[in-house]
C-alpha positions in Angstrom: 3.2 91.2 -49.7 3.5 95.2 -49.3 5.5 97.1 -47.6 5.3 99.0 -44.0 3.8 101.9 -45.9 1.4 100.0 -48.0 -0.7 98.6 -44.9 -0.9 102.3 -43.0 -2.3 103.7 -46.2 -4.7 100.1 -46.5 -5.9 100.9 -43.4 -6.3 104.2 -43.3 -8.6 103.7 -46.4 -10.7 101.8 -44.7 -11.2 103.9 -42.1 -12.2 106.6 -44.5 -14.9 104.6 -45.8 -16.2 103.1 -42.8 -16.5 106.3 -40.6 -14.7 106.5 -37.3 -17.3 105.5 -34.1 -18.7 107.6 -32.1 -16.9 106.1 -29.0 -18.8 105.2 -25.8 -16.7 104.8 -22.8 -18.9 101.4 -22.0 -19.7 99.3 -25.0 -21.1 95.9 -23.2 -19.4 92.9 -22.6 -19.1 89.5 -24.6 -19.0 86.3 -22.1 -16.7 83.5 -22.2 -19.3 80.7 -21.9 -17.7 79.5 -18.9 -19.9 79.9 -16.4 -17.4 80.7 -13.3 -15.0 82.8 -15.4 -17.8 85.2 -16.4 -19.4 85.6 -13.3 -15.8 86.5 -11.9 -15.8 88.9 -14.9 -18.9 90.3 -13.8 -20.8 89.0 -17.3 -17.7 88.6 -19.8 -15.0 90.4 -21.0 -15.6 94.5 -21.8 -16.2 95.3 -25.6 -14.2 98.5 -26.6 -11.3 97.6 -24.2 -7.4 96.0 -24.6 -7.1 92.5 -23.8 -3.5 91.3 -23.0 -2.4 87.7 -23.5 1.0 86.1 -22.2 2.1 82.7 -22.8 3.2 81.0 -19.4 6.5 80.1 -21.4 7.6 79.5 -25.0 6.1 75.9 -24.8 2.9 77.9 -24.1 3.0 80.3 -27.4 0.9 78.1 -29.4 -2.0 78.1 -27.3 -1.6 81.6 -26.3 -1.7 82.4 -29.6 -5.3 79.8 -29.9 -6.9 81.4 -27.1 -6.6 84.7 -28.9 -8.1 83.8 -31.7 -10.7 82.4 -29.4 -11.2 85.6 -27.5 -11.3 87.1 -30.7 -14.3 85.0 -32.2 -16.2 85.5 -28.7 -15.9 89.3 -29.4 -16.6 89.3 -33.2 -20.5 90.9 -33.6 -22.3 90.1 -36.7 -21.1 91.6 -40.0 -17.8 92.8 -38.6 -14.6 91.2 -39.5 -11.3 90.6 -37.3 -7.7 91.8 -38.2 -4.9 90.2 -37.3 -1.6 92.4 -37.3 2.0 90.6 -36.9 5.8 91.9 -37.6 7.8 89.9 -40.3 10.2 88.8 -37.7 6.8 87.5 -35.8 6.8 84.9 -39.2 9.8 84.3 -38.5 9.8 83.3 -35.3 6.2 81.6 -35.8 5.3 80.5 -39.0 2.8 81.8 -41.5 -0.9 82.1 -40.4 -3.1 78.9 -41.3 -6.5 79.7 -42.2 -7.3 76.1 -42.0 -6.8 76.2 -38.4 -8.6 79.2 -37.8 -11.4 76.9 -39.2 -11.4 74.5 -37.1 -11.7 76.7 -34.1 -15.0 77.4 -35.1 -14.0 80.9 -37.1 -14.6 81.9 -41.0 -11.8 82.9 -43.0 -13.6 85.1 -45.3 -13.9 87.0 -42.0 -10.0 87.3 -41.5 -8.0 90.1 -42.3 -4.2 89.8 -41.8 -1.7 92.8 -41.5 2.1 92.1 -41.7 3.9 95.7 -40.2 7.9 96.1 -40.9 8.6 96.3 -37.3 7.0 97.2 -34.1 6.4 101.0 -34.5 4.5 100.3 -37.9 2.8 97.2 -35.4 1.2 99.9 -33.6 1.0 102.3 -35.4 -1.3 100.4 -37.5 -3.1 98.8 -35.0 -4.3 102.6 -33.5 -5.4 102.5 -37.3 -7.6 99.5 -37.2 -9.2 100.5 -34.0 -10.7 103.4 -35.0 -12.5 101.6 -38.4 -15.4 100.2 -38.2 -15.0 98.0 -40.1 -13.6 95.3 -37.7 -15.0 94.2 -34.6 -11.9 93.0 -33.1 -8.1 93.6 -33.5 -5.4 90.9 -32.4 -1.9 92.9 -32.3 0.6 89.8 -32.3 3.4 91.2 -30.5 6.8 88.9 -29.6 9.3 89.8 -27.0 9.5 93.3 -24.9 10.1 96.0 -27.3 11.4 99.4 -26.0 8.5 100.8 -28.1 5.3 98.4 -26.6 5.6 101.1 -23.4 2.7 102.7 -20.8 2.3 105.3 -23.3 1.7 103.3 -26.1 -0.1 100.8 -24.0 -2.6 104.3 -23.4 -3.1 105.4 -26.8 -4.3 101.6 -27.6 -7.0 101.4 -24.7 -8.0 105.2 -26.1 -8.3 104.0 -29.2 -10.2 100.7 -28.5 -12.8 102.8 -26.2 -13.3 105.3 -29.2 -13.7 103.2 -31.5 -15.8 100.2 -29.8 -13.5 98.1 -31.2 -12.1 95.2 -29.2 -8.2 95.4 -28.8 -6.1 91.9 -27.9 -2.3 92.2 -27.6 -0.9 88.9 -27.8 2.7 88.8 -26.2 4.8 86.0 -27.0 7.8 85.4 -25.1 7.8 88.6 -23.3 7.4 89.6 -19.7 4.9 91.7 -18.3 5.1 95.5 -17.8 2.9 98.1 -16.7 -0.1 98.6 -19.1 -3.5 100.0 -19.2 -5.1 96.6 -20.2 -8.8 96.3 -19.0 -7.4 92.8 -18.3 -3.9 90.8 -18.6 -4.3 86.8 -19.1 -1.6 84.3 -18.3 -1.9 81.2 -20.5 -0.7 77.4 -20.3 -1.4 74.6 -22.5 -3.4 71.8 -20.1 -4.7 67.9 -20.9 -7.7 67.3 -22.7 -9.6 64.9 -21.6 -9.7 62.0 -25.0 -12.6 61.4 -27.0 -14.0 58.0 -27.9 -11.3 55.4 -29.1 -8.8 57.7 -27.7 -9.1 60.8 -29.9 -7.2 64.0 -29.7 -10.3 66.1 -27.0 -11.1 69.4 -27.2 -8.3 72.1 -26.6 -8.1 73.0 -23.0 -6.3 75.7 -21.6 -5.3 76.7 -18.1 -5.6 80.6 -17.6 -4.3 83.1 -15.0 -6.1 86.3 -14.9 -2.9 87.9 -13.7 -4.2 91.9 -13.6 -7.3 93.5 -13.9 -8.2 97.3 -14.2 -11.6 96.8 -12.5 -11.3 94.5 -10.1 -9.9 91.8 -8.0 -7.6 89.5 -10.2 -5.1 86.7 -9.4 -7.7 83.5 -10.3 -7.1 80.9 -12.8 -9.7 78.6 -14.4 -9.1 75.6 -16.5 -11.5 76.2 -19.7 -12.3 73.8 -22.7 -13.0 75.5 -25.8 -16.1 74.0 -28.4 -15.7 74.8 -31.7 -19.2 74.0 -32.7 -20.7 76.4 -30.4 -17.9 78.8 -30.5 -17.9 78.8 -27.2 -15.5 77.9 -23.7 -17.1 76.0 -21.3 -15.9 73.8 -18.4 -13.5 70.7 -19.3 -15.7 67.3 -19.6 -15.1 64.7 -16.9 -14.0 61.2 -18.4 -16.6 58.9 -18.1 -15.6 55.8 -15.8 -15.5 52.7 -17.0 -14.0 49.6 -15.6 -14.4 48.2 -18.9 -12.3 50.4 -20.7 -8.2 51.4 -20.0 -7.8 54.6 -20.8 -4.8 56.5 -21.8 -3.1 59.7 -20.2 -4.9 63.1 -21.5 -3.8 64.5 -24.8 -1.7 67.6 -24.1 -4.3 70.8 -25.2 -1.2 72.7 -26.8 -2.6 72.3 -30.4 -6.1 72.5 -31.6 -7.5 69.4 -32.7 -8.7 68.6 -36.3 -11.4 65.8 -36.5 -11.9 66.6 -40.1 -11.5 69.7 -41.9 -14.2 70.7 -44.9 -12.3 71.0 -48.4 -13.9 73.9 -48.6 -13.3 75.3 -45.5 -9.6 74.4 -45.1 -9.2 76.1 -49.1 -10.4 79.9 -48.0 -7.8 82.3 -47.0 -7.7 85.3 -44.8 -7.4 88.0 -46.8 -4.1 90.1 -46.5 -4.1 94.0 -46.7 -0.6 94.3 -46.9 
């Protein structure tokens, strides 16, 4: 893997040969699928904009880290790819990246880029980078804790560079508290029951999320969403069918995605690192 240095200069390169956009201040929106989130959201969640995403607690930092890749497939046009920047302490703290799982949420790997910065200056520094490139549709900036650093400033120069670009920014924070940003919108997320599939398997992942802040509008509503794979899509949580005949068990906790059966071919692609 190469260094700090390495991935600026990888991603400056492809900046270079993609062209830097034009920048509209509105680029559309992308819905949710969920019917009740996105009218809330008047349509979806704005293209060209930065997304936060907090985990509720550390229990939580798996399937905050799911819904961002979630969010990030929702945002992901056609013929764009989707970059995925971390810290090395974030491997650390959180293991390697499995393209296999980003498979079974419905996502390609070929499409996956993954960025690994020094530290958290690099972290941003490369993720202003990315956002100006065309050549990715969305950027997830994997953040962990409350670096000095992650300020309003730099929290500014991302939204700029999202809105120039057209490129969809998602910050995920992981075990950090929330500070004052310029985020389009700031997401609170908690790992909820699925509801069991037949003979009692693991459902679909199911999330409970908090739209804590928003730039544009009223906030403070949460929504308990169920994410399909097949359709790539959230949607509201299926109701268990009643049965007398049958005892069901308690709900499978949603923390973890699911895996009903992963292609070999699928679960042997890899994202492609650029540094």
């Amino acid at each position: 893997m190469r260094d700090s240095a390495e991935l600026l200069s990888s991603l400056r390169e492809l900046t270079s040969q993609a062209g830097v956009s034009g920048g509209s201040s509105c680029h559309g929106v992308f819905p949710s699928g969920h019917a009740s989130l996105d009218a809330y959201l008047d349509g979806g969640f704005q293209r060209g904009q930065l997304h936060e995403i907090f985990a509720e607690s550390a229990q939580d930092n798996a399937s905050s880290a799911a819904f961002a890749g979630m969010l990030g497939l929702l945002g992901l046009q056609t013929g764009k790819s989707m970059l995925w920047l971390r810290t090395l302490a974030a491997i650390r703290k959180g293991g390697r990246f499995n393209p296999a799982g980003f498979s079974e949420l419905g996502g390609d790997p070929a499409t996956l880029f993954m960025g690994v910065a020094g530290d958290e200056t690099v972290l941003l520094r490369s993720a202003s980078e990315a956002l100006r490139s065309d050549a990715f549709g969305v950027v997830v900036i994997e953040c962990w804790g409350t670096p000095a650093i992650l300020d309003l400033t730099a929290s500014r120069r991302l939204t700029l560079a999202a809105d120039r670009g057209g490129v969809t920014a998602i910050l995920l924070r992981l075990d950090a508290r929330e500070q004052p940003s310029t985020a389009s919108t700031r997401w609170v997320v908690r790992s909820a029951p699925s509801v069991p599939l037949e003979a009692n398997a693991p459902g679909y992942p199911t999330f409970d999320l908090t739209l804590s802040r928003r730039r544009s509008g009223p906030s403070g509503k949460s929504w308990r969403v169920e994410w399909d794979r097949d359709k790539a899509s959230f949607r509201e949580p299926a109701r268990p069918a009643e049965s007398p005949g049958i005892r069901r068990r308690a709900a499978v906790s949603g923390t973890m995605v699911s895996f009903p059966g992963v292609e070999q071919a699928a679960a042997g692609k890899s994202a492609r690192h650029i540094a």
